[in-house]
FIZA-431503 format. One record per atom (N, C-alpha, C, O): x, y, z negated. Coordinates in steps of 0.02 Angstrom, whole numbers, padded with zeros to 5 digits, always signed. Layout:
BEGIN
XYZ
...
This chain:
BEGIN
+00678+00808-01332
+00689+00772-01269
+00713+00702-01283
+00762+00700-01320
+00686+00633-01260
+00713+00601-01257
+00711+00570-01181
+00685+00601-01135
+00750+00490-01169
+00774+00474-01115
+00708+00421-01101
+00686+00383-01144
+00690+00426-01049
+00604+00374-01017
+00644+00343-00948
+00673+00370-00901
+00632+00282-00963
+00654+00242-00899
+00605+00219-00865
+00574+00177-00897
+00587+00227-00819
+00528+00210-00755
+00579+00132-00749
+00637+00134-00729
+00548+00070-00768
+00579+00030-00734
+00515+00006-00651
+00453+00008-00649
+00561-00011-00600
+00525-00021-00539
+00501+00057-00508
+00452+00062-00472
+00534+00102-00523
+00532+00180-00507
+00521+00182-00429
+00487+00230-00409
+00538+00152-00395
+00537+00145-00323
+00479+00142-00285
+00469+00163-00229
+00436+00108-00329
+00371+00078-00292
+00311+00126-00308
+00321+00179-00337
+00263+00110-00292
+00190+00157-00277
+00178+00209-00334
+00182+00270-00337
+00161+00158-00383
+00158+00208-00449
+00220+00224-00467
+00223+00278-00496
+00281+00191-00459
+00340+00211-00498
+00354+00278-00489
+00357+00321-00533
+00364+00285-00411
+00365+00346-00388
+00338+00403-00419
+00365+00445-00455
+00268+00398-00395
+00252+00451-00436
+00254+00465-00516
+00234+00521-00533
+00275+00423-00563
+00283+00435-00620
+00363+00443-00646
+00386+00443-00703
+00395+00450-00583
+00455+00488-00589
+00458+00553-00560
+00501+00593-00577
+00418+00566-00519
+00411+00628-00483
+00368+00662-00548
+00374+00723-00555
+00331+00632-00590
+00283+00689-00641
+00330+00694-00711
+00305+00712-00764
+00382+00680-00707
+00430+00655-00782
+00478+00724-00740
+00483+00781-00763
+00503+00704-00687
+00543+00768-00664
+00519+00821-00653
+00562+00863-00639
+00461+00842-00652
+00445+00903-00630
+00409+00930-00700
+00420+00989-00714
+00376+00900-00737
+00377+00919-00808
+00466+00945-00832
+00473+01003-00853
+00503+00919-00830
+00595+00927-00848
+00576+00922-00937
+00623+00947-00968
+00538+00904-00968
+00544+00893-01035
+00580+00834-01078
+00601+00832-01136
+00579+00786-01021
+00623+00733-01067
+00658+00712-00984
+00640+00729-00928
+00720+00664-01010
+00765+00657-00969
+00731+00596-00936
+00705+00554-00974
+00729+00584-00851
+00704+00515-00838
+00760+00478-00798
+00803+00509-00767
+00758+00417-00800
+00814+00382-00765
+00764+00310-00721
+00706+00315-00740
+00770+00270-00688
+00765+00225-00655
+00784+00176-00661
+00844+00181-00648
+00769+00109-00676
+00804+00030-00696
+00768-00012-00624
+00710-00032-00622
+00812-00017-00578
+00767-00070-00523
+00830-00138-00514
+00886-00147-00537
+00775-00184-00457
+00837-00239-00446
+00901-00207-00397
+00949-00244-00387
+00900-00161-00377
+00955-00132-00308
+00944-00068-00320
+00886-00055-00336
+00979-00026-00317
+00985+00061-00303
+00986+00041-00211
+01012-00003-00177
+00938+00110-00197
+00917+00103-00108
+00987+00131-00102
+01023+00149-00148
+01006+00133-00012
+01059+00156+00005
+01056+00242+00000
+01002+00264+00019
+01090+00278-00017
+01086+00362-00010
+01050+00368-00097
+01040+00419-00130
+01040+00311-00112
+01012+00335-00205
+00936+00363-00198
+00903+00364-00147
+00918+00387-00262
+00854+00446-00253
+00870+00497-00303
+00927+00513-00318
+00803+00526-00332
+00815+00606-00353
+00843+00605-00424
+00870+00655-00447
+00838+00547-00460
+00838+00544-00520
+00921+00467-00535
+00951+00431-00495
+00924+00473-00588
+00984+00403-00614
+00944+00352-00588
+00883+00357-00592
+00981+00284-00552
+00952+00238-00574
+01019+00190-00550
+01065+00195-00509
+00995+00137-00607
+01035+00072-00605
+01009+00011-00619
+00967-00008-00660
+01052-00024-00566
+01040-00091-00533
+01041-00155-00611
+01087-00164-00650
+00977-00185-00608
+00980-00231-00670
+00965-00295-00651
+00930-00308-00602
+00988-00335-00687
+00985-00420-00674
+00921-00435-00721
+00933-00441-00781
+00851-00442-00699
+00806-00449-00724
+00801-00514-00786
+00767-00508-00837
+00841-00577-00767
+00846-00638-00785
+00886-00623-00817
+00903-00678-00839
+00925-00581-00843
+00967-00567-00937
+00941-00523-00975
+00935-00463-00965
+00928-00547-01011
+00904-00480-01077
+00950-00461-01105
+00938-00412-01141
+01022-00484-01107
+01088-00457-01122
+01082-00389-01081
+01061-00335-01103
+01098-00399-01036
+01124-00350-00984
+01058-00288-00992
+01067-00228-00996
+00989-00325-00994
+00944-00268-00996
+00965-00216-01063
+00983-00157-01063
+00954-00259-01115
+00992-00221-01171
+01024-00170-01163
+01002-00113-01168
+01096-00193-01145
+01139-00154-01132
+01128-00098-01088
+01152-00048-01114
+01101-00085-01029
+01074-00039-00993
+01049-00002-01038
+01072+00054-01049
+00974-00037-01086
+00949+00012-01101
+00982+00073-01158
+00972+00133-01155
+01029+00032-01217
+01064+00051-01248
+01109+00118-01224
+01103+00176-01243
+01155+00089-01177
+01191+00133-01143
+01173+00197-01134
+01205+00244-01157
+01125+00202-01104
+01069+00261-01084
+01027+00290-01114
+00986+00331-01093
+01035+00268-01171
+01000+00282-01248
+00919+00304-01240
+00894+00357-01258
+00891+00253-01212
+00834+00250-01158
+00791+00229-01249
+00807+00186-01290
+00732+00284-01249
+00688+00289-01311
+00621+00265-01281
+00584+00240-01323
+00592+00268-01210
+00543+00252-01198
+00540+00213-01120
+00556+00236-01065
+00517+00155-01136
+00528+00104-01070
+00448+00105-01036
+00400+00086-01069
+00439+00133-00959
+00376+00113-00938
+00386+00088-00893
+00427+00105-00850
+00340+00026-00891
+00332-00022-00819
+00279-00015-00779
+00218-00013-00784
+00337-00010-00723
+00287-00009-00644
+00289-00049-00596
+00292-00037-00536
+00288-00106-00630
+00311-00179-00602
+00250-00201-00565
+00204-00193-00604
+00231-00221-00517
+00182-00262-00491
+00176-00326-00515
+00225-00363-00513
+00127-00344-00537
+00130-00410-00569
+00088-00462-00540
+00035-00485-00562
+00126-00482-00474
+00071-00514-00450
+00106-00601-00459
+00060-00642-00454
+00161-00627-00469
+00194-00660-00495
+00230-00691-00535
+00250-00641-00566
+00259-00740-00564
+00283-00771-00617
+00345-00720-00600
+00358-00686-00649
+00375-00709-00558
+00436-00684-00573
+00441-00629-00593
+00479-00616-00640
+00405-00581-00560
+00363-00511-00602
+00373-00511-00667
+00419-00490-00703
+00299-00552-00681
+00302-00563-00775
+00337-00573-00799
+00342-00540-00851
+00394-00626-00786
+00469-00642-00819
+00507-00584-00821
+00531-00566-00874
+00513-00558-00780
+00557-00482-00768
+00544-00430-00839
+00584-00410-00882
+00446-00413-00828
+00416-00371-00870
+00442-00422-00973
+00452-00394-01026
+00444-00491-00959
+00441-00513-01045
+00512-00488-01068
+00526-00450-01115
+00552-00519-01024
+00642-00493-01046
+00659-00418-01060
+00706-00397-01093
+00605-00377-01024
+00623-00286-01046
+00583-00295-01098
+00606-00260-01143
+00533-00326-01118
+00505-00341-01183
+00565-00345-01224
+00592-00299-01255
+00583-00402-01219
+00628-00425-01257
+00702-00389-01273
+00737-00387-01324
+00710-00359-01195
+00776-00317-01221
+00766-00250-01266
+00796-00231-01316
+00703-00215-01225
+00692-00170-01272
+00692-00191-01351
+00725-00158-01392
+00657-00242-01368
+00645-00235-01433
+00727-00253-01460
+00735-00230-01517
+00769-00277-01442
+00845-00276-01461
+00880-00220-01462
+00922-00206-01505
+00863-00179-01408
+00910-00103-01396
+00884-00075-01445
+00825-00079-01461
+00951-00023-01489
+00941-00002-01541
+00910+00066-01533
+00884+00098-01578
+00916+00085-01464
+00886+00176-01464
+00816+00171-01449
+00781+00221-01455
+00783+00099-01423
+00704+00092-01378
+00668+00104-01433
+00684+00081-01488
+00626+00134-01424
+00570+00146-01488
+00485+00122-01450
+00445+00088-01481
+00475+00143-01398
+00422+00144-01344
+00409+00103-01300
+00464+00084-01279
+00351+00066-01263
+00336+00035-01228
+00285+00035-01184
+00233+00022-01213
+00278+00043-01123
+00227+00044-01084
+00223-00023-01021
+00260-00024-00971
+00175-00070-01037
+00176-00125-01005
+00144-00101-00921
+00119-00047-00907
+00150-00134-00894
+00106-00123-00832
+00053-00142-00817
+00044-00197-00791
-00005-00089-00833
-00082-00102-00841
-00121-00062-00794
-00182-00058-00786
-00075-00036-00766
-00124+00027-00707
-00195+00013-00664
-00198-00022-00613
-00219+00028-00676
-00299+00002-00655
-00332+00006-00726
-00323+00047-00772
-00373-00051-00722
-00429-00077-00781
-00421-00135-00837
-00374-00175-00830
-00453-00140-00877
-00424-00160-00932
-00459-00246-00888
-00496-00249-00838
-00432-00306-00928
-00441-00363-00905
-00515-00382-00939
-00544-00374-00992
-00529-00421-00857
-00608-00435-00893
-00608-00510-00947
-00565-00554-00953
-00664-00503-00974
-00663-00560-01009
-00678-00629-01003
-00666-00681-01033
-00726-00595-00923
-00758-00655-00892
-00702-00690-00825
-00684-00660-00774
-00688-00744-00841
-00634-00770-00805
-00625-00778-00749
-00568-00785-00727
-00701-00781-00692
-00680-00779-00648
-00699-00712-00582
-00707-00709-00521
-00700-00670-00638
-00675-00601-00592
-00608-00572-00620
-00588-00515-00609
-00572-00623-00662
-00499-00611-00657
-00439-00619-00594
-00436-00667-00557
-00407-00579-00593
-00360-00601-00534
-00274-00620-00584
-00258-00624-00643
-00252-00625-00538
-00185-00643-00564
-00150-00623-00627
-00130-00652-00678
-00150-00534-00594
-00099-00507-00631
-00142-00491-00713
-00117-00464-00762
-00209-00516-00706
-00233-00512-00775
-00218-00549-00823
-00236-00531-00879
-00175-00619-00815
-00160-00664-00870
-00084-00622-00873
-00064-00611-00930
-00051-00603-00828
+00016-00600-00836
+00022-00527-00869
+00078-00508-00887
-00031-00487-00876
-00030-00438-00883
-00037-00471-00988
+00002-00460-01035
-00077-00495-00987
-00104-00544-01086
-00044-00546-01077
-00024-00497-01109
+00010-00575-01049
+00076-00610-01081
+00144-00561-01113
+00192-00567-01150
+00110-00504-01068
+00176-00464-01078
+00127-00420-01166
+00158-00407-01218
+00074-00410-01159
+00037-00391-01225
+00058-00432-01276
+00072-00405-01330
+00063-00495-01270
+00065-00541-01316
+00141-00554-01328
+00154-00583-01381
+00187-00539-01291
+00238-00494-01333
+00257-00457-01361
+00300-00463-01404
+00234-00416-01347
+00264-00356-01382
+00206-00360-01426
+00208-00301-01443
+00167-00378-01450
+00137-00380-01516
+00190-00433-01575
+00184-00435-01636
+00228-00462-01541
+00283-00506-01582
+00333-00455-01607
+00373-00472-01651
+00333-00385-01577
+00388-00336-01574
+00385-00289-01641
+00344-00303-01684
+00419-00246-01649
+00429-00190-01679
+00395-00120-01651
+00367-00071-01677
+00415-00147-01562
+00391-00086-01531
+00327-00036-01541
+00273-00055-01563
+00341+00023-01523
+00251+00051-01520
+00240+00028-01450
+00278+00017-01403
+00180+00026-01461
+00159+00011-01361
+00098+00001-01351
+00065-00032-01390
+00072+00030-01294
+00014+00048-01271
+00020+00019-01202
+00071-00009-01181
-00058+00031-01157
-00080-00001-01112
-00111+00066-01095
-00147+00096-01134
-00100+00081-01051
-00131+00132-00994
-00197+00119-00954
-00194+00068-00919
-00248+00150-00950
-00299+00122-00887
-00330+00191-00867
-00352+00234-00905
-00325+00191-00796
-00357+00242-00745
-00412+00214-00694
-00422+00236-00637
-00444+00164-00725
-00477+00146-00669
-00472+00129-00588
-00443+00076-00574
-00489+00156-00553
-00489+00153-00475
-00431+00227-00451
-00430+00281-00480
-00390+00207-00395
-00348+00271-00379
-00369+00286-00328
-00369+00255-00274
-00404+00365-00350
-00436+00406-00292
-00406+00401-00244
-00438+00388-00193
-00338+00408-00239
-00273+00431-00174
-00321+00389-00100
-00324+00412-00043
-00348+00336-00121
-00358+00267-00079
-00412+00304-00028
-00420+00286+00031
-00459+00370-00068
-00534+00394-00002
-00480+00475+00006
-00510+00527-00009
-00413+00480+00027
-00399+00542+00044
-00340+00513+00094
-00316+00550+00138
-00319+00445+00084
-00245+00445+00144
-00280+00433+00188
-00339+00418+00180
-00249+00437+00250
-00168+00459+00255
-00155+00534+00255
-00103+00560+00275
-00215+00568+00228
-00215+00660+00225
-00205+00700+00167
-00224+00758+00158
-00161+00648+00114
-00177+00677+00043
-00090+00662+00028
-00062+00628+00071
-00057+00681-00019
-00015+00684-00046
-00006+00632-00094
-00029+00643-00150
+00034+00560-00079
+00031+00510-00131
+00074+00455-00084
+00081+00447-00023
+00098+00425-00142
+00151+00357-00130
+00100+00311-00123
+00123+00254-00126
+00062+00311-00118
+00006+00257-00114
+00002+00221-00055
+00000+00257-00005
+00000+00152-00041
-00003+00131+00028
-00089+00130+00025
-00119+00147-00026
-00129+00103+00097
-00183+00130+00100
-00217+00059+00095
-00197+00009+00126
-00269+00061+00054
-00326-00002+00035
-00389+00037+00030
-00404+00083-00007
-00427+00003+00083
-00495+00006+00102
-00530-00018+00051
-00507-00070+00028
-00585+00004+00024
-00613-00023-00047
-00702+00016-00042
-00719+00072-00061
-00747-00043-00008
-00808+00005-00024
-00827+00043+00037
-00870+00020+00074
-00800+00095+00050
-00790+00139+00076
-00742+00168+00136
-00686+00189+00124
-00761+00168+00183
-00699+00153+00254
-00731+00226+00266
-00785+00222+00294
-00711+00286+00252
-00718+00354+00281
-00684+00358+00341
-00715+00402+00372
-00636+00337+00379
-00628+00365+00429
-00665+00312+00483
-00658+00326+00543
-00686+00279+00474
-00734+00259+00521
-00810+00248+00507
-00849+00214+00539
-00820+00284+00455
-00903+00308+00443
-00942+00238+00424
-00997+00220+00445
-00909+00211+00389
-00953+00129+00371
-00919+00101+00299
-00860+00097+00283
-00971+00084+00268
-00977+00069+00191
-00995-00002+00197
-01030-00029+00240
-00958-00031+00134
-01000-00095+00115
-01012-00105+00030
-00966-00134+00002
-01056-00089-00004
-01070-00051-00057
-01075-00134-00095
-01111-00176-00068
-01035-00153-00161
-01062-00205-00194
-01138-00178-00256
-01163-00128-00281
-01145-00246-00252
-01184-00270-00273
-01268-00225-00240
-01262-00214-00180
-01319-00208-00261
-01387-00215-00258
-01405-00130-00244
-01447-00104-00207
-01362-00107-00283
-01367-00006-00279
-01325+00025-00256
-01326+00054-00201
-01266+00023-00308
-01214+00065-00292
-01226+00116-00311
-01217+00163-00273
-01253+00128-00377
-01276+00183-00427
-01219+00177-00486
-01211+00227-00521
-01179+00122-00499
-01150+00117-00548
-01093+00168-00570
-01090+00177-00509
-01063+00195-00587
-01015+00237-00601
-00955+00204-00612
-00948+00160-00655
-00907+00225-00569
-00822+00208-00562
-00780+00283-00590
-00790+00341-00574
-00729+00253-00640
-00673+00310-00651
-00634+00307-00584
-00615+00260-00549
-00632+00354-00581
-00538+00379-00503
-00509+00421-00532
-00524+00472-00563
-00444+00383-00514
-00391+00440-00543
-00349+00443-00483
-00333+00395-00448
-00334+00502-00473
-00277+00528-00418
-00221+00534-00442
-00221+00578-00486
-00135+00490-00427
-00106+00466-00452
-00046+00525-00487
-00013+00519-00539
-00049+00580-00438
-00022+00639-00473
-00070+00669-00549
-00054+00714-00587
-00116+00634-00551
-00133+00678-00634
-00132+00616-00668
-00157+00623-00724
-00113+00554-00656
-00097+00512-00712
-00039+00517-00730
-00025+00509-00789
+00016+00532-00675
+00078+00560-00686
+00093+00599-00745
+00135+00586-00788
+00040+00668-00740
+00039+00740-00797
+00007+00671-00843
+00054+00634-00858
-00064+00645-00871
-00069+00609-00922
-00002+00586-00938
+00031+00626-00972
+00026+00531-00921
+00084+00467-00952
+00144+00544-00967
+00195+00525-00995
+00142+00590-00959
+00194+00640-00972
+00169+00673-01016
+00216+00692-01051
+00102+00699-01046
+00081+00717-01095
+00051+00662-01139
+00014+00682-01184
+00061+00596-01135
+00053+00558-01206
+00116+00532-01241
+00119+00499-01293
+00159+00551-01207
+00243+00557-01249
+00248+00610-01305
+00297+00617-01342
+00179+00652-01306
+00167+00694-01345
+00132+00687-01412
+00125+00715-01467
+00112+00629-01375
+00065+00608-01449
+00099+00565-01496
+00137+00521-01476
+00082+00576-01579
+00130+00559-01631
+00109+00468-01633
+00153+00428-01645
+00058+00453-01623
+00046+00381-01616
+00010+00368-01572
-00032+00405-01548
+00022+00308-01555
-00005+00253-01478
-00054+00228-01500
-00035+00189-01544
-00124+00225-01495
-00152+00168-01496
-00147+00101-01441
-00121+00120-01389
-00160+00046-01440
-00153+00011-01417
-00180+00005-01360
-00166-00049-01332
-00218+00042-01329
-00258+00060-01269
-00269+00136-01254
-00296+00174-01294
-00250+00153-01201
-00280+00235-01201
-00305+00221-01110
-00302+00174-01070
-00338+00311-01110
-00387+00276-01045
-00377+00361-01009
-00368+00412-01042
-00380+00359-00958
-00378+00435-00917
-00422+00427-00847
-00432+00371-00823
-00447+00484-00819
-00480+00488-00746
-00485+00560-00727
-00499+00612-00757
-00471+00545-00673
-00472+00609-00635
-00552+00642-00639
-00563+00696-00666
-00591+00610-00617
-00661+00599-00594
-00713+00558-00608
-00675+00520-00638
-00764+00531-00614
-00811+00503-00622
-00856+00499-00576
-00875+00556-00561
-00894+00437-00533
-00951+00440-00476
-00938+00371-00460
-00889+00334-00468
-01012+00365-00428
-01047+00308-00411
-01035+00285-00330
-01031+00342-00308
-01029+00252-00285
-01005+00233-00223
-01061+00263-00183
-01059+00277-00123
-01109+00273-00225
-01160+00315-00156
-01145+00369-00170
-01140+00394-00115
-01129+00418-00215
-01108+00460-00208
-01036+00486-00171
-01025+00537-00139
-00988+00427-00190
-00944+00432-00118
-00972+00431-00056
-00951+00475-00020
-01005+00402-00036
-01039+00384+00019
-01082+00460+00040
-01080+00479+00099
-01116+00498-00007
-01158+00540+00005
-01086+00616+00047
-01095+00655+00094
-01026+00606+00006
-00978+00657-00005
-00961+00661+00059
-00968+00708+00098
-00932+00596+00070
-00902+00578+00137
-00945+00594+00191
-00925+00632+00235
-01025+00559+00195
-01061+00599+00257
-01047+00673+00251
-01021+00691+00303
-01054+00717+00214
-01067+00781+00210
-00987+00818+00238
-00981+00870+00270
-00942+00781+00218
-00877+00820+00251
-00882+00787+00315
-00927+00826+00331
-00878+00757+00357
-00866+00713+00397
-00931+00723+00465
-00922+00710+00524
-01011+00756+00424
-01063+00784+00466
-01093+00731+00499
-01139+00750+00534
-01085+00680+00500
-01089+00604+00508
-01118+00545+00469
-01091+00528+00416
-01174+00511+00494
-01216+00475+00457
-01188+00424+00441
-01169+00398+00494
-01171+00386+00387
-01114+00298+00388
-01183+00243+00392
-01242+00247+00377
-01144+00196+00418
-01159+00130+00412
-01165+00102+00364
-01112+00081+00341
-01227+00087+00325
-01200+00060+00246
-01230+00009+00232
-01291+00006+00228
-01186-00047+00220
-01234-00128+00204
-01223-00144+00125
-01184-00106+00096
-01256-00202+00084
-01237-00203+00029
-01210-00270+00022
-01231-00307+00067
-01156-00308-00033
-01139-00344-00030
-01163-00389-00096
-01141-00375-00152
-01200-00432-00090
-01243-00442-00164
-01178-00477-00221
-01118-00477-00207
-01204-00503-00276
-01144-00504-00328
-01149-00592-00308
-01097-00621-00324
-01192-00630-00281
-01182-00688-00258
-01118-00698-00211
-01074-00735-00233
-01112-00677-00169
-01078-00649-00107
-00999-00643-00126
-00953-00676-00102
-00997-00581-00190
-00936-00562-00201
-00903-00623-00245
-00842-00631-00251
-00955-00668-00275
-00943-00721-00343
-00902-00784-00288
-00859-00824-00308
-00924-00780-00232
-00897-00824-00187
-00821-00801-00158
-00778-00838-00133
-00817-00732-00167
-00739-00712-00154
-00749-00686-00068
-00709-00694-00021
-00817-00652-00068
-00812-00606+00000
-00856-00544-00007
-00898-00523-00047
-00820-00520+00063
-00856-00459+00061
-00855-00427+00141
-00813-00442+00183
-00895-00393+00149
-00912-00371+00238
-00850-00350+00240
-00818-00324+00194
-00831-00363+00300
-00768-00347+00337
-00776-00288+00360
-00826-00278+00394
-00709-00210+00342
-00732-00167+00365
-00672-00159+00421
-00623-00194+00435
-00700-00093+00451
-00644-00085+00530
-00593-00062+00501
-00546-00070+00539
-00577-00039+00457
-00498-00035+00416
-00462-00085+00380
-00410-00078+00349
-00511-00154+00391
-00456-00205+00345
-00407-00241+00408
-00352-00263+00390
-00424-00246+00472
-00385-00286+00499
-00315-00281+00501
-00275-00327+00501
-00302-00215+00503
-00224-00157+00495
-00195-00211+00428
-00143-00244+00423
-00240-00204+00394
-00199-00225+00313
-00179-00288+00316
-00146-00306+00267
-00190-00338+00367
-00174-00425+00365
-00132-00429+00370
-00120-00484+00346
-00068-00401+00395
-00006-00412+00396
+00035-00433+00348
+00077-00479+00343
+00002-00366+00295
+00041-00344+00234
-00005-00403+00194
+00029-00445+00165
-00072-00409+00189
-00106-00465+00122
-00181-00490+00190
-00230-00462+00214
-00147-00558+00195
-00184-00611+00208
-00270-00607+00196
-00292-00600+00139
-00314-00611+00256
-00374-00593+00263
-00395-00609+00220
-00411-00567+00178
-00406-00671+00211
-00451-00691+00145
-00416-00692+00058
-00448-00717+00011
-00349-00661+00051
-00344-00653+00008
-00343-00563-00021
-00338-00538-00077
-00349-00536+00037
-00394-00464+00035
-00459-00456+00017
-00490-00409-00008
-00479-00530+00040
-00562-00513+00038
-00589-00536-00044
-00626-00507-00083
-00549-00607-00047
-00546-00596-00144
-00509-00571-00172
-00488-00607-00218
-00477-00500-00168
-00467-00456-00221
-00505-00408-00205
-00518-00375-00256
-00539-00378-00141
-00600-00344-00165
-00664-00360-00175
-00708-00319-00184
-00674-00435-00174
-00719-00439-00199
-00738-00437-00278
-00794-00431-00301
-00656-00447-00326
-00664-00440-00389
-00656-00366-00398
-00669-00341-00453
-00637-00328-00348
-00648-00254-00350
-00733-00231-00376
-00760-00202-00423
-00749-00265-00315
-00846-00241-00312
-00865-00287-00385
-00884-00248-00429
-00866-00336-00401
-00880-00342-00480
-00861-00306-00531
-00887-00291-00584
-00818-00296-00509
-00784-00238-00578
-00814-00164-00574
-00808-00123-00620
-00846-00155-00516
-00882-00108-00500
-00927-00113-00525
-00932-00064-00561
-01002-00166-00535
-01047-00186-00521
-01071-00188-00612
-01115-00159-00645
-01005-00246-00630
-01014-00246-00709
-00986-00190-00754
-00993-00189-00816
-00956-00148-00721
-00932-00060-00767
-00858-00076-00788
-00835-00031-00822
-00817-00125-00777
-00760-00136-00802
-00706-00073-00749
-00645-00068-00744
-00761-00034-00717
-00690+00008-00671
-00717+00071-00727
-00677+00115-00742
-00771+00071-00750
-00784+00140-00784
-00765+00171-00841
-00806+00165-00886
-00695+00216-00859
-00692+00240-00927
-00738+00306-00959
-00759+00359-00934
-00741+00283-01007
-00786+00350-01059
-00732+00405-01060
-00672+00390-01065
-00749+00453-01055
-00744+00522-01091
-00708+00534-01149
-00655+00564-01161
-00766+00487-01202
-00735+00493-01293
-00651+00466-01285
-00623+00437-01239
-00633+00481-01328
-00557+00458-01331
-00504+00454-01268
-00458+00413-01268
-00513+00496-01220
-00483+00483-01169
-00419+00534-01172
-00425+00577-01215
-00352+00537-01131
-00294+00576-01122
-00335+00647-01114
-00322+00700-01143
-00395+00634-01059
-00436+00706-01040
-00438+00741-01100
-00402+00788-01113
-00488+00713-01142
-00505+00747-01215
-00463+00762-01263
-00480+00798-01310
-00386+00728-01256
-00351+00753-01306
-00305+00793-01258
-00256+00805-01293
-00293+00827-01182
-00262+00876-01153
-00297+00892-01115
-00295+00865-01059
-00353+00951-01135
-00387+00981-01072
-00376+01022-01035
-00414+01036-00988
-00298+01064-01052
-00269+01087-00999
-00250+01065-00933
-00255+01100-00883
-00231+01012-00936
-00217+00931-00857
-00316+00972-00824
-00375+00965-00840
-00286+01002-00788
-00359+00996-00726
-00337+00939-00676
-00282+00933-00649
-00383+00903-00671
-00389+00849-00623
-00439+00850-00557
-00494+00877-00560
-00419+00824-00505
-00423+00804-00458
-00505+00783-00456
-00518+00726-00475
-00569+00831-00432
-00627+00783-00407
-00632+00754-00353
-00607+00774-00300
-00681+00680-00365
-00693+00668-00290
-00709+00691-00235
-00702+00667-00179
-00746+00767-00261
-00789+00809-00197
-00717+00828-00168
-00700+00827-00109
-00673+00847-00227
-00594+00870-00190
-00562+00838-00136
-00550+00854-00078
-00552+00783-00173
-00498+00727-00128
-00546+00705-00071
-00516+00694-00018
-00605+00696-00070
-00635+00674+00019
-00659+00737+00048
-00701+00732+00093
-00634+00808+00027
-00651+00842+00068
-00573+00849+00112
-00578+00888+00159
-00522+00825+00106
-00481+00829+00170
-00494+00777+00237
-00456+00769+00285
-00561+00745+00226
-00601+00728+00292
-00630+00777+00320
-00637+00767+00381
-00653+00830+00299
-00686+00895+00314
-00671+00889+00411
-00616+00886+00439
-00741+00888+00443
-00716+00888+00516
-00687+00830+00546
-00686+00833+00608
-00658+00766+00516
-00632+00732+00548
-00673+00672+00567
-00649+00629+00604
């Protein structure tokens, strides 16, 4: 048993990768955020001053914290600053041995401008800890199924329309087919993954997991069939998406509150490229799947059949 600190435990993924650390009970998990909520939660957690690597240190030390994973959103400089200093403290604390940066999704493309933000900031925190001692790896699950089952599925996930608007029977499919193949992972079995690769004696520097495997018409095909209902389906060419748009579906207006129309519309439009050019798709070979095939995971026929009827 050792001690795994979820830092940012609070938030979408954090959550659940403290909920899959506790319910495994194999190693001890604790919580590092900027504030403990009022009433606490299920597990330790304590309040850290992101802007000291003293103090991070010391936390981590204290708590004799052997494996640090981040569930930081990195959509900002202050983010990344946060994520370099647990870099940095970890590699000072004498009990940290482990590192998990915050990579959730897909690995960064190469081509620059279907990069979004958190893809340079995501290089920066890599390009530390390659200065380190640490072991450390990078996680990728592709696309999170949770997104074609809320608000009827079980997940911390807030809800993003992507492709595919099932509850109102209308698609906007990138690029020309929509034959391409996307990994989904449903965020409770990446949970069981990141809890069974604490198992493994070495990290490579990339590892890759999915619930599932399928192509957006085949979402599309799944969804008519539970649902008994023909969709609306337009395509959005890769010209289109290269410009930073994409058809407006009847589930994005809800979301403007929370992320600004057109800056919804260019992050899914580097969604549908990443679709289009295979950067959402992991292989099989070398995956968490293939080295624990006990983890049964979540199919897509699964997770969109709680539309069944609706």
């Amino acid at each position: 048993m050792v001690v795994v600190a979820i830092v940012g435990g609070t938030g979408n993924v954090g959550k659940t990768l403290v909920d899959a650390f506790k319910e495994d009970g194999k190693h001890e998990v604790i919580v590092l955020g900027r504030k403990v909520p009022e009433g606490g939660i299920a597990v330790p957690m304590f309040a850290v001053d992101y802007d000291s690597v003293e103090q991070l240190t010391k936390t981590l030390e204290e708590n004799h914290v052997h494996t640090v994973i981040s569930a930081i959103v990195l959509m900002d400089e202050t983010a990344a600053k946060a994520e370099r200093n647990l870099v940095a403290a970890a590699s000072k604390s004498a009990s940290t041995k482990r590192f998990v940066p915050s990579n959730w999704g897909n690995a960064t493309p190469n081509d620059e401008s279907m990069r979004i933000p958190h893809n340079g900031f995501r290089d920066q925190s890599a390009e530390a800890l390659g200065k380190t001692d640490l072991e450390w790896t990078r996680i990728y699950n592709g696309l999170f199924l949770d997104y074609y089952g809320l608000p009827h599925v079980e997940s911390h996930m807030t809800p993003l329309v992507f492709a595919v608007d099932i509850a109102n029977k209308t698609a906007a499919i990138p690029g020309a087919t929509g034959d391409e193949k996307i990994s989904f992972t449903y965020t409770k079995d990446l949970g069981k993954f990141v809890v069974a690769a604490m198992d493994l004696p070495k990290w490579e520097r990339e590892i890759h997991c999915e619930s599932d495997n399928a192509s957006l018409n085949e979402v599309v095909r799944i969804a008519e069939e539970m649902s008994g209902a023909k969709f609306n389906v337009t395509f959005d060419s890769v010209e289109k998406l290269r410009s930073g748009e994409v058809t407006e579906l009847p589930s994005h207006p809800p979301l403007y509150q929370y992320i600004p129309k057109q800056m919804l519309a260019w992050l899914l439009s580097r969604f549908g490229l990443w679709a289009v050019y295979g950067i959402m798709y992991l292989p099989k070979e070398g995956s968490l799947n293939e080295k624990f095939p006990e983890i049964k995971t979540m199919t897509v026929r699964e997770m969109i059949s709680v539309w069944k009827g609706k």
